[in-house]
Residue, then its C-alpha position, 0 to 999 in steps of 0.5 A: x787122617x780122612x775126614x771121616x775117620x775124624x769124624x768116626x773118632x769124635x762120635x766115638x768120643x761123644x759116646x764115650x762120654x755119655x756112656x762112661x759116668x753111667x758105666x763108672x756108677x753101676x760098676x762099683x764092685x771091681x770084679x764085676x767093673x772088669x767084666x763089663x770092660x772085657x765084654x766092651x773092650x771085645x765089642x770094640x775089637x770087633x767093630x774096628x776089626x769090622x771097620x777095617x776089612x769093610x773099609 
């Protein structure tokens, strides 16, 4: 693994943890939880998507 593409993978996890506690707390109504995660997940698709035919 590259550098960068450890350095890619921590800042990913450090936002996930800054963006988690407060997605958990305003999700408390399970199908409005798995709305917001399908809408995240395509997000993160695109971007690796994004990452992989750039880089």
């Amino acid at each position: 693994m590259e550098t960068d593409q450890i350095m890619s993978a921590i800042f990913l996890i450090a936002v996930l943890a800054l963006v988690l506690p407060s997605f958990l707390s305003t999700n408390n109504k399970l199908k409005q939880f798995l709305n917001n995660l399908s809408i995240w997940t395509i997000i993160v698709l695109v971007i690796i998507i994004l990452i992989y035919f750039i880089g």
